[in-house]
C-alpha positions as CSV (number, residue, x, y, z in Angstrom):
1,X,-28.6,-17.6,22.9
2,X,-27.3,-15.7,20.2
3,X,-24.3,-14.6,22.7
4,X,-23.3,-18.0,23.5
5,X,-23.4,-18.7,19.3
6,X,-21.1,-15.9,19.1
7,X,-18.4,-17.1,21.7
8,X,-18.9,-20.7,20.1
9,X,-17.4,-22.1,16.9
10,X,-19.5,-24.9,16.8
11,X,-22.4,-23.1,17.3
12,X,-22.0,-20.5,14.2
13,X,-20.9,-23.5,12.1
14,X,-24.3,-25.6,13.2
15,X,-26.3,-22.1,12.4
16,X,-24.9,-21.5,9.1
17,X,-25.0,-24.9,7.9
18,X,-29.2,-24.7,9.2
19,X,-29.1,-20.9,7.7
20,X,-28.3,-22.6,4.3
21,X,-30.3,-25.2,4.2
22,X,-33.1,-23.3,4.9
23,X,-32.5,-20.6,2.8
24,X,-31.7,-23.6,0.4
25,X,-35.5,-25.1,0.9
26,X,-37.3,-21.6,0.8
27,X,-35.7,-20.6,-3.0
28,X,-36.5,-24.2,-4.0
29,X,-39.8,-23.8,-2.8
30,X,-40.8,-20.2,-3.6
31,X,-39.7,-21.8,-7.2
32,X,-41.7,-25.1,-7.6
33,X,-44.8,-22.5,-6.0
34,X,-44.4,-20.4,-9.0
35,X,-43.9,-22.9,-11.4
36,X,-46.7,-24.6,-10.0
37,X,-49.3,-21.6,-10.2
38,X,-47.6,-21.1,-13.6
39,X,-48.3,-24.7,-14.6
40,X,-52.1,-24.8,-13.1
41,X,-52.7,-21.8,-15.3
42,X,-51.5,-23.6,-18.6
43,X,-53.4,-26.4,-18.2
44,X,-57.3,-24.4,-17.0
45,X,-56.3,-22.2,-20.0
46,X,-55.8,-25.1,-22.3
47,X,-58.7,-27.3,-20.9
48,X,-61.3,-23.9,-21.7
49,X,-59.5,-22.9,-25.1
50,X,-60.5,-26.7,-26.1
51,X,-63.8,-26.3,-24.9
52,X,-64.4,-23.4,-26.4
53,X,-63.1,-25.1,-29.8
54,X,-65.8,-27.5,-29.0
55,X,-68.6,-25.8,-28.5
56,X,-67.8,-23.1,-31.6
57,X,-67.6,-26.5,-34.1
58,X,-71.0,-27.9,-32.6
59,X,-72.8,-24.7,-32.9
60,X,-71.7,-23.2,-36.3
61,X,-74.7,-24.9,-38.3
62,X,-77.1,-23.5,-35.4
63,X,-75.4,-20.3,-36.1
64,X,-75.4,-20.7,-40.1
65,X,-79.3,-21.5,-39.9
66,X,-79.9,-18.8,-37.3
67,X,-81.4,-21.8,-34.9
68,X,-81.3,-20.4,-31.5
69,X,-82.9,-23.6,-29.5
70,X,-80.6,-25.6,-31.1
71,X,-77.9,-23.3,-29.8
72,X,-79.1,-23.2,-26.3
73,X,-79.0,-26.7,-26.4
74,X,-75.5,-27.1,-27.2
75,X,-74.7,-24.9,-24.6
76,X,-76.5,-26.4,-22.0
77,X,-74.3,-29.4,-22.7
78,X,-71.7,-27.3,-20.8
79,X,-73.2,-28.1,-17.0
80,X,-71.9,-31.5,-17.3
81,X,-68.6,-29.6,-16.6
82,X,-68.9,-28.5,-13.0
83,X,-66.2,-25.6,-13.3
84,X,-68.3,-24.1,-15.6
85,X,-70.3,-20.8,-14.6
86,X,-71.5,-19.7,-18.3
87,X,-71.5,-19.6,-21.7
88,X,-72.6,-17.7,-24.5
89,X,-72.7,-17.5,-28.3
90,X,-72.7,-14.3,-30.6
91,X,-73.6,-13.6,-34.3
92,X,-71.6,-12.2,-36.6
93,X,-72.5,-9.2,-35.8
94,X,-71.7,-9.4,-32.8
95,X,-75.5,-9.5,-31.2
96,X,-75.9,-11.8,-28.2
97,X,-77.5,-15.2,-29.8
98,X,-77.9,-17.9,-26.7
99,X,-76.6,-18.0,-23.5
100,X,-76.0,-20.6,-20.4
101,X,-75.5,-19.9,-16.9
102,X,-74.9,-22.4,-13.9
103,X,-77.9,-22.3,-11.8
104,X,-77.1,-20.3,-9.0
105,X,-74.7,-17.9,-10.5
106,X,-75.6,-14.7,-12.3
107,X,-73.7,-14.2,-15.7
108,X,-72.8,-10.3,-16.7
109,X,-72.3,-11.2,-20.5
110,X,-70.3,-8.8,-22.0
111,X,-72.7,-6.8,-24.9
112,X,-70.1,-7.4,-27.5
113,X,-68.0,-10.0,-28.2
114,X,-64.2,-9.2,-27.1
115,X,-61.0,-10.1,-29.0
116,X,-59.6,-14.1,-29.2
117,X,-58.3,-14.9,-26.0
118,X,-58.5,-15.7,-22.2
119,X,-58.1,-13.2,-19.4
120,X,-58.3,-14.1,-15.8
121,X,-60.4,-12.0,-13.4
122,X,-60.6,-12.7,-9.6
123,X,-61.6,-16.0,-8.9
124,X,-62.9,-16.7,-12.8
125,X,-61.2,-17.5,-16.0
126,X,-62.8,-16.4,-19.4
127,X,-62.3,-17.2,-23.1
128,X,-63.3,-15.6,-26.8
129,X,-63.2,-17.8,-29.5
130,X,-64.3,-17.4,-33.2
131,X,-66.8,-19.9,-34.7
132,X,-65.5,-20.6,-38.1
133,X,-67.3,-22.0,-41.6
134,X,-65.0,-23.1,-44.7
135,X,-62.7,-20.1,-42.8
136,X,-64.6,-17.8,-42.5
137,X,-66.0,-16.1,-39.1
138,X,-69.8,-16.3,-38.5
139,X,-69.9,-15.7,-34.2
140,X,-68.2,-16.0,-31.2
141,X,-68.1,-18.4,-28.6
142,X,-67.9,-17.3,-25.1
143,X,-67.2,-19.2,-22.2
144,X,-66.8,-18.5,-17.9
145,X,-65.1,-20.8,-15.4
146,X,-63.8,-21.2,-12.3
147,X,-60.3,-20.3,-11.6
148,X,-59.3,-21.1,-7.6
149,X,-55.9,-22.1,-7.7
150,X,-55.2,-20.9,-3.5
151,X,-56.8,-24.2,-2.7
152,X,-54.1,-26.0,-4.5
153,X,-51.3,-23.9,-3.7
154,X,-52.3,-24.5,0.4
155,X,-51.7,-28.5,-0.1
156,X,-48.7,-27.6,-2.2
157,X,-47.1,-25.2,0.6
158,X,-48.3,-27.8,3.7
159,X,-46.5,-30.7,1.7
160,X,-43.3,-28.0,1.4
161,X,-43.8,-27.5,4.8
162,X,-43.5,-30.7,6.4
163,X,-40.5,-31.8,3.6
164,X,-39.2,-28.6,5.1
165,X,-39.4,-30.0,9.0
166,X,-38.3,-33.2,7.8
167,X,-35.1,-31.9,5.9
168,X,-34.1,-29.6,9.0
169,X,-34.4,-32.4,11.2
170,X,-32.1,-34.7,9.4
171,X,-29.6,-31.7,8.6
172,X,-28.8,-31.3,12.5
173,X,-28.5,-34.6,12.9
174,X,-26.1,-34.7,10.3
175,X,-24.7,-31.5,11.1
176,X,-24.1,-32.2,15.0
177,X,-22.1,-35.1,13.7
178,X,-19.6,-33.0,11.1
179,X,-19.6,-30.5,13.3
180,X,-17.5,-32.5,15.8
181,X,-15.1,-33.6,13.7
182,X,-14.9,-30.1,12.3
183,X,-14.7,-28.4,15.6
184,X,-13.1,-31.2,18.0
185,X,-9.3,-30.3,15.8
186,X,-10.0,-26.1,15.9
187,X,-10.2,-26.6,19.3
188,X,-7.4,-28.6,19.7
189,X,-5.2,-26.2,18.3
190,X,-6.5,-23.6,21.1
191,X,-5.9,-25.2,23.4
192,X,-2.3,-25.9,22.4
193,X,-1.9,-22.1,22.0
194,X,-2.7,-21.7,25.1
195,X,-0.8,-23.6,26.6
196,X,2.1,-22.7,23.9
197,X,1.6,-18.7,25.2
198,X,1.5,-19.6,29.0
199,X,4.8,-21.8,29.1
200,X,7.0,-21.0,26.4
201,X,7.1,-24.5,25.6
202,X,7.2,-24.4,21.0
203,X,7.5,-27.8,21.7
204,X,4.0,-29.0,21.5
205,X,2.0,-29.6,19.4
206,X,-1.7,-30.4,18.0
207,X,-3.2,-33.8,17.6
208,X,-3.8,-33.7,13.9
209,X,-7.2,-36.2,13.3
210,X,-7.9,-35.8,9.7
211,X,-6.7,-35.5,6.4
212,X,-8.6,-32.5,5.0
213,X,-7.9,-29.3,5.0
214,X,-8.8,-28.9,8.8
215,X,-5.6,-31.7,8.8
216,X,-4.3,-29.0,6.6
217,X,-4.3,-26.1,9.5
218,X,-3.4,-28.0,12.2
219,X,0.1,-29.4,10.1
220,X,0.7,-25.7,9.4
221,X,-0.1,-24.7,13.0
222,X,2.6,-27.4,13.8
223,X,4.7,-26.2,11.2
224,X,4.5,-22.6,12.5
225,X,4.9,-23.7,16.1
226,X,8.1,-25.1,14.7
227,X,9.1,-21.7,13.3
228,X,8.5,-19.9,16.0
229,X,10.5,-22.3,18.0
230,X,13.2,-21.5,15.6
231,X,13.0,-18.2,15.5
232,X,13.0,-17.9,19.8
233,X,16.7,-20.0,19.2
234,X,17.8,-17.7,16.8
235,X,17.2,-14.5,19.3
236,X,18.7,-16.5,22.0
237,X,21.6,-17.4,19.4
238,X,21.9,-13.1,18.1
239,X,21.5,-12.3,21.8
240,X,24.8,-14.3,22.3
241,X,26.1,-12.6,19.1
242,X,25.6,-9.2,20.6
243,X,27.7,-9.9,23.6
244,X,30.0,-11.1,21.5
245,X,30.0,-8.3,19.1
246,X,30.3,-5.3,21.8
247,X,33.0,-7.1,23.0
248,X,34.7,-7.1,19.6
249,X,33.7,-3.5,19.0
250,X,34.9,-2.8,22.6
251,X,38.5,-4.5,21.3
252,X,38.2,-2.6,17.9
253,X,37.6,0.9,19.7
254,X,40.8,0.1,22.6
255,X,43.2,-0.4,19.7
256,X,43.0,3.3,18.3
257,X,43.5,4.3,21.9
258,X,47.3,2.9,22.6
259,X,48.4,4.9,19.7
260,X,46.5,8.0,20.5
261,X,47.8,7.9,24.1
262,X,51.2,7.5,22.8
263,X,51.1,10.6,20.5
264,X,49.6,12.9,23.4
265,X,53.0,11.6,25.5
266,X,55.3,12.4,22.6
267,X,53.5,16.2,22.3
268,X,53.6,16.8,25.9
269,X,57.3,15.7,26.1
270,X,60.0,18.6,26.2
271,X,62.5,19.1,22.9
272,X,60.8,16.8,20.9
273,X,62.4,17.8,17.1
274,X,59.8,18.7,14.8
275,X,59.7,15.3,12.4
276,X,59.0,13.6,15.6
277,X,56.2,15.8,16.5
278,X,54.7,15.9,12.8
279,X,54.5,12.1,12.6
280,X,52.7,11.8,16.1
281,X,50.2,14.6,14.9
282,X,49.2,12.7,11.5
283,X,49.7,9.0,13.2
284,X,46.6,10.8,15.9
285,X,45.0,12.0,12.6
286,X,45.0,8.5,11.2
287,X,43.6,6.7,14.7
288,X,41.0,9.3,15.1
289,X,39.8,8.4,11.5
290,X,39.6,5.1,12.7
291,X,37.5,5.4,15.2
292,X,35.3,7.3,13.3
293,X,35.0,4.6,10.8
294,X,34.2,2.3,13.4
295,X,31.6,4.5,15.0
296,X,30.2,4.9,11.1
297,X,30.1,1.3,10.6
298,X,28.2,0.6,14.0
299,X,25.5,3.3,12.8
300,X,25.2,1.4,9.4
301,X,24.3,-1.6,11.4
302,X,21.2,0.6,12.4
303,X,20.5,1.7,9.4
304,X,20.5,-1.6,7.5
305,X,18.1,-3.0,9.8
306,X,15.8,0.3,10.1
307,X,16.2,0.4,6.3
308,X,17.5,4.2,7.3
309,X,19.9,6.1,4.9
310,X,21.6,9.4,6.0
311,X,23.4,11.8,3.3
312,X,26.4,14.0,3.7
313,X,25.0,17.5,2.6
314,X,28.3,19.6,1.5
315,X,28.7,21.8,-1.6
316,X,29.5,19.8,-4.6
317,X,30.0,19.7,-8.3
318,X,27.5,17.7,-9.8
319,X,29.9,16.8,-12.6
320,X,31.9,15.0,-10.6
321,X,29.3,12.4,-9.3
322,X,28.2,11.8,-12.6
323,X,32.4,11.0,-13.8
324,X,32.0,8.4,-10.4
325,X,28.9,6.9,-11.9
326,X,29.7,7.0,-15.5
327,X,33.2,5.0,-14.6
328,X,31.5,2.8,-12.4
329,X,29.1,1.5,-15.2
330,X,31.8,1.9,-17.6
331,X,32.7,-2.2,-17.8
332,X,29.0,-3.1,-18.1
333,X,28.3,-0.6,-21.0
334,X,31.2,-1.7,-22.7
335,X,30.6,-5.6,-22.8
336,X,27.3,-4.8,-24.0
337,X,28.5,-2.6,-26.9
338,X,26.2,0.2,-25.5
339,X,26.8,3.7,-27.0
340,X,27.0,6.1,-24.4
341,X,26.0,9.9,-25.1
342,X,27.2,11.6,-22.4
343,X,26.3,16.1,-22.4
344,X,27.6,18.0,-19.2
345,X,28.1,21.7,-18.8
346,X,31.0,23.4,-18.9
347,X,30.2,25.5,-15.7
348,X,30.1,23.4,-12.5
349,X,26.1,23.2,-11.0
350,X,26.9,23.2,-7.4
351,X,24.5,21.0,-4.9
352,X,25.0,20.4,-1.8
353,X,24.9,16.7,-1.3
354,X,26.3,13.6,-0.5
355,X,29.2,12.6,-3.7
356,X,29.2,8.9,-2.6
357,X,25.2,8.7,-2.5
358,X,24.6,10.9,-5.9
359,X,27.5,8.8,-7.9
360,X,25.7,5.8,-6.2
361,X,22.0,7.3,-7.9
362,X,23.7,7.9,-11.3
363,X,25.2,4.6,-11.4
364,X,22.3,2.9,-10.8
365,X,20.2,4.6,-13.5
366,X,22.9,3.9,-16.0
367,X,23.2,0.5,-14.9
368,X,19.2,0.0,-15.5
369,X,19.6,1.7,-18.8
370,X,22.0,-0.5,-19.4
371,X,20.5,-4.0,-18.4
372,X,17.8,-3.2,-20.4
373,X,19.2,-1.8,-23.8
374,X,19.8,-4.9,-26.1
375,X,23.4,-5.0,-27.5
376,X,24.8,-2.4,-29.2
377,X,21.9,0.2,-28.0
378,X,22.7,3.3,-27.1
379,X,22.4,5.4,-23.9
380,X,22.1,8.9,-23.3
381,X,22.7,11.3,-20.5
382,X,22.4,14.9,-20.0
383,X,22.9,17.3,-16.9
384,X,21.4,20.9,-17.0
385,X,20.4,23.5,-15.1
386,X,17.0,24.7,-15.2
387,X,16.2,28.0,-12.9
388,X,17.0,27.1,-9.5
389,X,17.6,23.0,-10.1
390,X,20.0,20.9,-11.7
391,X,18.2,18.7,-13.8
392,X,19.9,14.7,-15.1
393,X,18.3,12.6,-17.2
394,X,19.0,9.2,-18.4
395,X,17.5,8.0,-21.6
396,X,18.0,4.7,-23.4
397,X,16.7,2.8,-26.5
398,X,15.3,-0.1,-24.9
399,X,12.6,-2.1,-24.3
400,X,10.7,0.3,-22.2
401,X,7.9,0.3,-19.6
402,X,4.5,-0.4,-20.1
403,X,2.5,2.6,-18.3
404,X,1.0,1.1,-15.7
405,X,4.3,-0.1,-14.3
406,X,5.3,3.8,-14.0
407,X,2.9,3.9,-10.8
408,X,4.8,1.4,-9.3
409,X,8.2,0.9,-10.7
410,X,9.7,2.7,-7.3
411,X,7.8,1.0,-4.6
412,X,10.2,-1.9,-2.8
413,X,10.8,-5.0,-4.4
414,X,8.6,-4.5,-7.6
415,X,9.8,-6.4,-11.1
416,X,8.1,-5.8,-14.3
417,X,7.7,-8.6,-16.1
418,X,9.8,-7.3,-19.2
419,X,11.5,-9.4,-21.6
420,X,15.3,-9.2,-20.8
421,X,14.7,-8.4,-16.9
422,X,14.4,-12.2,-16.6
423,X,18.4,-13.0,-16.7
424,X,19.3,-9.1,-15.8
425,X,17.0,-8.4,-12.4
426,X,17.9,-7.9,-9.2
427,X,16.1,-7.9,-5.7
428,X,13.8,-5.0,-7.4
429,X,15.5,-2.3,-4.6
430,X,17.5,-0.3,-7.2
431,X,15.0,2.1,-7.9
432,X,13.8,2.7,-4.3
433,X,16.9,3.4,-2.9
434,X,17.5,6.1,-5.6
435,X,14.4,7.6,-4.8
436,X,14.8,7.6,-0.9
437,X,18.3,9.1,-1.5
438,X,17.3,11.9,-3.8
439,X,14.7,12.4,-1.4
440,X,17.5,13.0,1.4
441,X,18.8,15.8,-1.1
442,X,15.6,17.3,-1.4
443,X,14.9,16.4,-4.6
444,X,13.0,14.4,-7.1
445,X,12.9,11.2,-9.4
446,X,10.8,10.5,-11.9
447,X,10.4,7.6,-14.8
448,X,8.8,8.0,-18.5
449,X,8.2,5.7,-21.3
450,X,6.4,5.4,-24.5
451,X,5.3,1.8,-24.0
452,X,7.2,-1.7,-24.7
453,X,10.3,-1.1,-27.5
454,X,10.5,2.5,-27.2
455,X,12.9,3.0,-24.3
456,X,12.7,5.0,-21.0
457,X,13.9,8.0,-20.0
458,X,14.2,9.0,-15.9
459,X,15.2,12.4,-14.7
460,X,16.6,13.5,-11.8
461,X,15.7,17.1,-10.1
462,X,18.4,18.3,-7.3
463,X,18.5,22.0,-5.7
464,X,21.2,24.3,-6.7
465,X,23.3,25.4,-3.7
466,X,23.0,28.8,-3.3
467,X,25.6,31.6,-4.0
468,X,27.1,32.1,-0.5
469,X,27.1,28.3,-0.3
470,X,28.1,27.8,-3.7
471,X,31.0,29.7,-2.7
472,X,32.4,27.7,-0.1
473,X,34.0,25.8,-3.0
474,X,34.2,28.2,-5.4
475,X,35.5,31.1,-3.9
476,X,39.1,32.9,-5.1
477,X,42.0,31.6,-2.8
478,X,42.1,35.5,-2.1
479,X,38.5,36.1,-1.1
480,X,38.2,32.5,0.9
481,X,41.3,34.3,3.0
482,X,39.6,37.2,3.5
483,X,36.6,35.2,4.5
484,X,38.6,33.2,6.9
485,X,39.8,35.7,8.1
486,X,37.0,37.6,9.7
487,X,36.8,37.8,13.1
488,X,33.2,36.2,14.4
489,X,31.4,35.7,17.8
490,X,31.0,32.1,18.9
491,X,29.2,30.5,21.2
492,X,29.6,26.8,22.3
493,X,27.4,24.8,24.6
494,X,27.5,21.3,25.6
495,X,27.8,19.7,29.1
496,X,31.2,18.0,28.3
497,X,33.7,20.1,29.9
498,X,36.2,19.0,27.6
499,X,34.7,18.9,24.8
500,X,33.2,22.5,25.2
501,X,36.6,24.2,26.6
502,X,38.9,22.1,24.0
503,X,36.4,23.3,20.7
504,X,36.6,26.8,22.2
505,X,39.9,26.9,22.3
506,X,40.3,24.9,19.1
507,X,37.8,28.2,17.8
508,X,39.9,31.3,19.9
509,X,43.3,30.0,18.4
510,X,41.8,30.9,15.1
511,X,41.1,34.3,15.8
512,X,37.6,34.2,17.0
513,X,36.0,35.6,19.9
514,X,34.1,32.3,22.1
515,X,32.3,32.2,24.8
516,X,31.4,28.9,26.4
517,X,28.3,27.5,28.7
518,X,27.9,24.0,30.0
519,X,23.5,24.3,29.8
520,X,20.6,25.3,28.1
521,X,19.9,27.8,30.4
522,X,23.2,29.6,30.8
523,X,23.5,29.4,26.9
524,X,20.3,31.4,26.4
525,X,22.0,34.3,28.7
526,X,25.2,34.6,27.0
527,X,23.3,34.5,23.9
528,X,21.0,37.4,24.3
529,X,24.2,39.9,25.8
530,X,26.8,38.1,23.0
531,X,24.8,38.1,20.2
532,X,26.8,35.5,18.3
533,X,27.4,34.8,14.8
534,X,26.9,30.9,15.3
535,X,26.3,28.9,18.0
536,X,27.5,25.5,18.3
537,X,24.7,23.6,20.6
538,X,25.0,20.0,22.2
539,X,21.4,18.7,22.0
540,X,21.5,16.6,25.5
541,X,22.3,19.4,28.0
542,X,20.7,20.2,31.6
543,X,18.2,22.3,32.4
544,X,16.8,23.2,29.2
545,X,17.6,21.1,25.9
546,X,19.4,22.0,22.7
547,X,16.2,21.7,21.0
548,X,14.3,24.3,22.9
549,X,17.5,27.0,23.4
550,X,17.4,26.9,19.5
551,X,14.0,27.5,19.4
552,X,13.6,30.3,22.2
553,X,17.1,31.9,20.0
554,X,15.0,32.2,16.8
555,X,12.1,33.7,18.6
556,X,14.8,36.2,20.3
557,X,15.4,39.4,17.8
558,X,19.1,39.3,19.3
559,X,20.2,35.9,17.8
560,X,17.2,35.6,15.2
561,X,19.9,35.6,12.5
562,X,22.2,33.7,14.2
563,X,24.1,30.3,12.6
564,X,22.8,27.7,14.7
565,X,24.6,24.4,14.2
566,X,23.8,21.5,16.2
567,X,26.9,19.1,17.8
568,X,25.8,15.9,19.2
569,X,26.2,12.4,19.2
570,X,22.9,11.7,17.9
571,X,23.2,11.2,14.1
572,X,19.8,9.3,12.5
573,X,18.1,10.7,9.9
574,X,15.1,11.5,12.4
575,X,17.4,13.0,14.5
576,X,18.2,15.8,11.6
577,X,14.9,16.1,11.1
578,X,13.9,17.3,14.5
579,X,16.7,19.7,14.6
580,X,15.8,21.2,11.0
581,X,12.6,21.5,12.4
582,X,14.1,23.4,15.8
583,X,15.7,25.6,13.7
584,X,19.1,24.2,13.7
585,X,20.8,25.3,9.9
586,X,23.5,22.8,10.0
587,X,23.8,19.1,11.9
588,X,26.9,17.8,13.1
589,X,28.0,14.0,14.8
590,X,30.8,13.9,17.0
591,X,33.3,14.2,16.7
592,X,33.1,16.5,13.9
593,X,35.4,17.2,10.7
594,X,37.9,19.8,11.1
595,X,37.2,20.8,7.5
596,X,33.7,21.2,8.0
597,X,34.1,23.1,10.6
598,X,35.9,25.2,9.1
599,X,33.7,25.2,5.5
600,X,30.6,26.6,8.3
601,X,32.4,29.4,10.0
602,X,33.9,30.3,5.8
603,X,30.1,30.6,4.9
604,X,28.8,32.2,8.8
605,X,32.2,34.9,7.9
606,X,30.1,35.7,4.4
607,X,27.1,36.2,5.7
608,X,28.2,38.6,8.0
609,X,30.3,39.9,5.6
610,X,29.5,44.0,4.5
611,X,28.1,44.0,0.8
């Protein structure tokens, strides 16, 4: 039973409507029962106070006189009232003075009278009451009765009882009936989804039969069948869109080609002068950059949709992102009449980071600061370093943050209601994309505020670079050629043929020993007898991956302090991750910058430099 209620919709909606209704009944009746027994108990304790009243006015002269038969008498008035077991009367000294029993019952009069009152006992009620004379007390009248109120409460509960059967039966009727026109349109929509699921076909839809709110659910079942229809033509629409992009992109990525191919024929032509030569070197140069944006942008598409943001880690002076930012927000401060405060140190803090993505984190703190400064407020900003960090903050004079906004003021899409943000807010992303890319630097973010009209104040944590690679950009033209210089033992691994002979040879012409394998496996021998300075590993190789022939060379005490750099096509922000976590110290996309390449082997050459 209670298996079939659970697979049926109509069945749980008939049980909870006759769940209710009895529970409904039940709390009634348990409450007309109690106010019943509460009730029958007023009115025997009112009916035997009045009696008592009674008897204490038509025996006062007995007691006054001290007439004890005509006391007895006056009590023995009291069997005319069949609920009454027995009676008594007590002097004013409280001495027993006549009494009165029912016949058949035994009395146990109490030796003294007790205080004014009734108390209930069992099955019998009993009553004190004071016999008074010109107000003052000269006895006590005492009186028993029944007190059987079960008897009562029986008829009351079989009445209860049969209004109970009674309601139940006329609430399934009822309920069977609304049941159906409940049910009969939930299980019209399941059956459309069925049939929705098993042909595809977002054309159908439900019967709608009411206008209630189960008409409600089936017009928004329609309305979502609708959707979903729309949505199925709008994939059918991007799938066409795809085709057509990667044929664009296909045409985008051919044109660099015709020029590149023509430069390689003028370099491998015989007597070609010198200008000639030049112009096809730097019109390559240009092509090359070309494809490399294209191959950027493509990756962007990724990331916009993955909401995925990569950084370019290279050493950098802070200062100069914060110049970008500060003349990016420039305009905006200035037609607000904001006062900008602006404290950098004369020593450059070097981080290594991303210029484009910092600048793009400044900017957008300043722009905040200044969206929400009223005119003519003033702005301040500050860079330091503080032990091993370089610490910006952004303050401003506006209207603040209320405190419990600071718990969420950089989750996605949050606005705080604040008074200017109205006419000045944006999608609410701001903040969350300068948190995800200070992340990326491996650093922090963090907002304060005082409350509403004292202004806010968020700071900005990055790690310094460290001396060696502080000095990649700080060095003395005379020690960077010294660095340059030195002589270092390369290895380069990747299952291109090409790509591995041409780097190495790209690597020897500058003076450096290479040695080249085309697996994982042959890698890991040259590496143990070689010993190299850095290794340049493809991730995708044969036999044994990058990812593992990094790991087994950081277990190995021959290449434990080697420069591992990985070079692969494989550029997502999860990708860098998994090499970080190989132990990989640098990650490189194809086709990778001549410069940077260069800036790696500067900083591998110091390393291995002799104090």
């Amino acid at each position: 039973m209670f298996e079939a209620i659970r697979h049926s919709v109509r069945g749980k909606a008939i049980l909870l409507v006759l769940a209710s209704t009895v529970s409904a009944l039940a709390l009634s009746a348990l409450g007309l029962v109690l106010y019943d027994l509460r009730a029958y108990e007023r009115q025997w304790t009112t009916d035997l106070t009045t009696q008592a009243e009674i008897l204490a006015r038509a025996s006062a002269p007995a007691l006054s006189f001290d007439d004890r038969a005509t006391a007895a008498k006056d009590l023995a008035l009291l069997k005319v009232r069949p609920f009454m077991l027995a009676g008594a009367l007590y002097t004013r000294s409280g001495d027993l003075f006549a009494t009165y029993a029912k016949p058949g019952f035994e009395p146990s009069f109490p030796p003294r009278p007790g205080p004014e009152g009734y108390a209930i006992q069992g099955d019998q009620l009993s009553v004190f009451h004071r016999v008074a004379e010109e107000g003052e007390t000269i006895g006590t009248v005492y009186l028993v009765a029944y007190y059987r109120p079960w008897s009562r409460l029986l008829d009351y509960l079989t009445i209860i009882g049969l209004v109970m059967i009674a309601s139940l039966a006329v609430t399934a009727l009822f309920s069977g009936w609304l049941q159906s026109a409940i049910t009969m349109p939930i299980l019209e929509v399941a059956r459309v989804a069925r049939e929705v699921m098993s042909q595809r076909d977002y054309s159908l839809r439900a019967r709608k039969t009411t206008d209630d709110e189960i008409g409600e659910l089936v017009d928004s079942f329609n309305a979502m069948l609708a959707e979903s229809g729309r949505r199925a033509q709008e994939l059918r629409d991007a799938d066409q869109r795809k085709d057509e992009f990667l044929a664009t992109l296909a045409h985008e990525l051919r044109n660099p080609l015709a020029p590149l191919r023509n430069a390689l024929e003028i370099l491998r032509m015989k007597n070609v002068d010198p200008a000639s030569g030049e112009k096809a070197r730097q019109m390559m140069q240009r092509q090359l950059a070309q494809m490399v944006r294209l191959v950027d942008d493509l990756l962007d598409v990724s990331r916009i949709t993955t909401g995925k943001l990569a950084v370019r880690r290279e050493p950098l002076a802070l200062q100069a992102a914060v110049q970008d930012a500060i003349e990016t927000v420039r305009p905006l401060m200035e037609s607000r009449r904001h006062e900008l405060d602006v404290s950098l140190p004369a020593e450059p803090l070097m981080v290594l980071g991303d210029r484009t993505r910092l600048a793009q984190v400044f900017s957008n703190l300043l722009n905040n600061a200044a969206k929400y400064t009223e005119s003519g407020g003033r702005v301040w900003l500050s860079l330091e370093a503080q032990g091993g960090e370089a610490v910006l903050r952004v303050r401003d004079s506006g209207i603040g943050l209320d405190p419990h906004a600071l718990s969420t003021i950089f989750d996605m899409f949050v606005q705080v209601d604040r008074s200017l943000e109205r006419t000045q807010a944006g999608l609410g992303v701001g903040l969350t994309l300068a948190k995800r890319l200070v992340t990326l630097h491996g650093g922090t973010i963090a907002g304060r505020s005082d409350g509403g009209g004292l202004g806010s104040e968020f700071e900005v944590r990055l790690p310094l670079a460290t001396a060696a690679v502080a000095g990649e950009g700080a060095q003395a033209p005379e020690a960077a050629a010294a660095v340059a210089a030195r002589r270092l033992r390369i290895l380069v691994a990747d299952d291109n043929v090409d790509a591995a002979t041409s780097f190495a040879a790209l690597l020897a012409a500058r003076g450096h020993e290479v040695r080249v394998a085309h697996d994982g496996a042959q890698a890991l021998a040259i590496a143990r007898s070689f010993e190299p300075d850095v290794a340049f590993l493809d991730i995708g190789m044969p036999r044994v991956q990058g990812y593992e022939v990094a790991r087994r060379m950081r277990e190995e005490e021959a290449t434990r302090r080697t420069l591992l750099v990985a070079l692969t096509g494989w550029g997502r922000d999860d990708d860098r991750q998994r090499a970080s976590e190989a132990g990989f110290d640098r990650h490189l996309v194809k086709p990778p910058d001549p410069e940077e390449i260069d800036r790696i082997l500067e900083g591998a050459a110091a390393r291995t430099a002799p104090a």
